[in-house]
N, C-alpha and C positions, 0 to 999 in steps of 0.2 A: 888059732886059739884052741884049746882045748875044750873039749863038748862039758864037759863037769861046770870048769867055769861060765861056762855062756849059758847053762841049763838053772845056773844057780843065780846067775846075775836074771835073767828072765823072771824066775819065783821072784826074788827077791824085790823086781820091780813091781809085779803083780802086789804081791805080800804090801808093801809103803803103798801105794797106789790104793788100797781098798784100805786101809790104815788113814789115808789121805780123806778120802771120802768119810769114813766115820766121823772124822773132827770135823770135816764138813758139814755135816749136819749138825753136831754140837755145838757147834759155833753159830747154824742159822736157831736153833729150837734153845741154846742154853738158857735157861730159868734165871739166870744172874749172870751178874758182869765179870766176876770170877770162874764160871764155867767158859765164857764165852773165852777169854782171858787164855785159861788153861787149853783150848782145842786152836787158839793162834799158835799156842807154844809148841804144842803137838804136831799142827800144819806145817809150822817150819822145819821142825825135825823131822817130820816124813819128807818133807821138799827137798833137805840135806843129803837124806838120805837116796832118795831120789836119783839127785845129781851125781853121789859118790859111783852106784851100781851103775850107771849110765856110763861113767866114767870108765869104769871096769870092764863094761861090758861093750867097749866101743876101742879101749885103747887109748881114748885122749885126754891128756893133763891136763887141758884148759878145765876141766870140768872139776878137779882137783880145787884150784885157784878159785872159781867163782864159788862151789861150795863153801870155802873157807869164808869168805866174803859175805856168803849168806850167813852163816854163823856168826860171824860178828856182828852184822847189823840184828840180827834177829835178838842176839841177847844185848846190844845197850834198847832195842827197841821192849826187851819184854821187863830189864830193868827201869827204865821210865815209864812205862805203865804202870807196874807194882809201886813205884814213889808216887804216881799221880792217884792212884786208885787208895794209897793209906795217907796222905798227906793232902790232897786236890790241888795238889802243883808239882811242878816237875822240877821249874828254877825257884830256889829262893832267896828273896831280895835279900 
């Protein structure tokens, strides 16, 4: 592999990883169920992102495939919370 690439997948883990941690704490200290809300959505997108550099920086597609997977659950899971949080249900009768 080329050192450029593995030096950049490296930052780039570092980079999401401490990005990670931020929303980590915003998520334990948020003042509202809307900040808390917003630092899940964030955790999942550094997790995504996570995955993809790991991906990259490793060579393996499987990692490709479960990122996607995390993306999709993440956003029907962050679209049911926004319907439950302005609505107070998620199904309605």
């Amino acid at each position: 592999m080329n050192q450029v690439i593995y030096w950049s997948a490296n930052f780039a883990l570092g980079c999401f990883t401490i990005g990670l941690a931020i929303a980590a704490v915003r998520l334990l200290i948020g003042p509202d169920i809307t900040d808390r809300l917003l630092a899940l959505d964030t955790m999942y997108a550094n997790g995504l992102m996570i995955l993809l550099a790991l991906g990259i920086r490793f060579g393996v597609e499987l990692y490709f495939d479960i990122a996607l997977l995390l993306a999709l659950f993440g956003f029907v899971g962050s679209v049911a919370m926004a319907k439950f949080l302005v609505r107070g249900e998620v199904i309605e009768p």
